[in-house]
N, C-alpha and C positions, 0 to 999 in steps of 0.2 A: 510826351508832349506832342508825338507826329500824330499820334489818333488823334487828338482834340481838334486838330489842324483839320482835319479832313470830315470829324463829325459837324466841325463848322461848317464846312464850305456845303455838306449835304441839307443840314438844317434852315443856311441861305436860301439853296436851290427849292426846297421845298416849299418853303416859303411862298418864294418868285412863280412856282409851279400852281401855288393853291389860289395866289392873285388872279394867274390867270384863267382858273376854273372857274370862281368865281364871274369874273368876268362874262366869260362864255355861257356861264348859267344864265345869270340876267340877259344874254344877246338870247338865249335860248326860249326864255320866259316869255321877251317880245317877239320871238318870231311865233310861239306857238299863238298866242294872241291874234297874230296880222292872219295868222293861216285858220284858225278856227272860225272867225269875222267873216273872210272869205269863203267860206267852208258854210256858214250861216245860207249866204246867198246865189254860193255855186254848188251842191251838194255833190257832185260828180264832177269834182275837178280832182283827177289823179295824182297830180304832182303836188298840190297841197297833200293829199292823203299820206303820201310817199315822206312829205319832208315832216311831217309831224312822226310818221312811223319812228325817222330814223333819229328823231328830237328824241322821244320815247324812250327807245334802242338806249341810246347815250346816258338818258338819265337813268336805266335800268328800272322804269316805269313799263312791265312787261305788260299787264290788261291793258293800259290805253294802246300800248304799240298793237295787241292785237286785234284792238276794236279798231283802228285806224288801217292796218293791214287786210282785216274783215273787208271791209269798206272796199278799199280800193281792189283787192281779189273779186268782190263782185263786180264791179265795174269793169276788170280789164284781166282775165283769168290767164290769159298769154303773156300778159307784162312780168318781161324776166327779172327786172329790176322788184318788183313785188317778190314775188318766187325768192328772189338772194334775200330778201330780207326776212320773210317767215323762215328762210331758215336759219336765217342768223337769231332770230327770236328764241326757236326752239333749240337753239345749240347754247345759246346764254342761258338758258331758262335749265339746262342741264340734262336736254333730252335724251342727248346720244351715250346717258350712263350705262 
């Protein structure tokens, strides 16, 4: 009876866990929208490039993260926040096998 106890309260949690993914997906959905909009009519705006990269990242959408990372590495080849995130790209993408 104690296992059932406890596969409930997992099965809850997961639940409560998926609402909130959910959630985040669609906040995700409209910010890539507001940012690509912007992105239409500032083509070199960095920190939009950045937060779509890590929009990307998250969904484990790896081409747009690296066409959006593309982007902003040519824009700003120094920027270390770019830099942590291609390599976060390539260590998700499973480079370092």
């Amino acid at each position: 009876g104690k296992q059932n106890g406890i596969i409930g309260v997992v099965s809850e949690d997961k639940l409560i866990d998926g609402n909130k993914d959910v959630s985040h997906l669609l906040d995700t959905i409209q910010e890539e929208k507001n940012l690509l909009k912007k992105l239409r009519t500032h083509p070199d705006d960095l920190a939009a490039l950045k937060n779509l990269a890590r929009i990307y990242l998250w969904r484990k959408d790896f081409s747009s993260a690296r066409w959006a990372l593309l982007q902003a590495f040519r824009l700003d080849k120094e920027d270390n926040v770019v830099q942590d995130l291609l390599l976060e790209l390539y260590e998700k993408r499973g480079g370092t096998r």
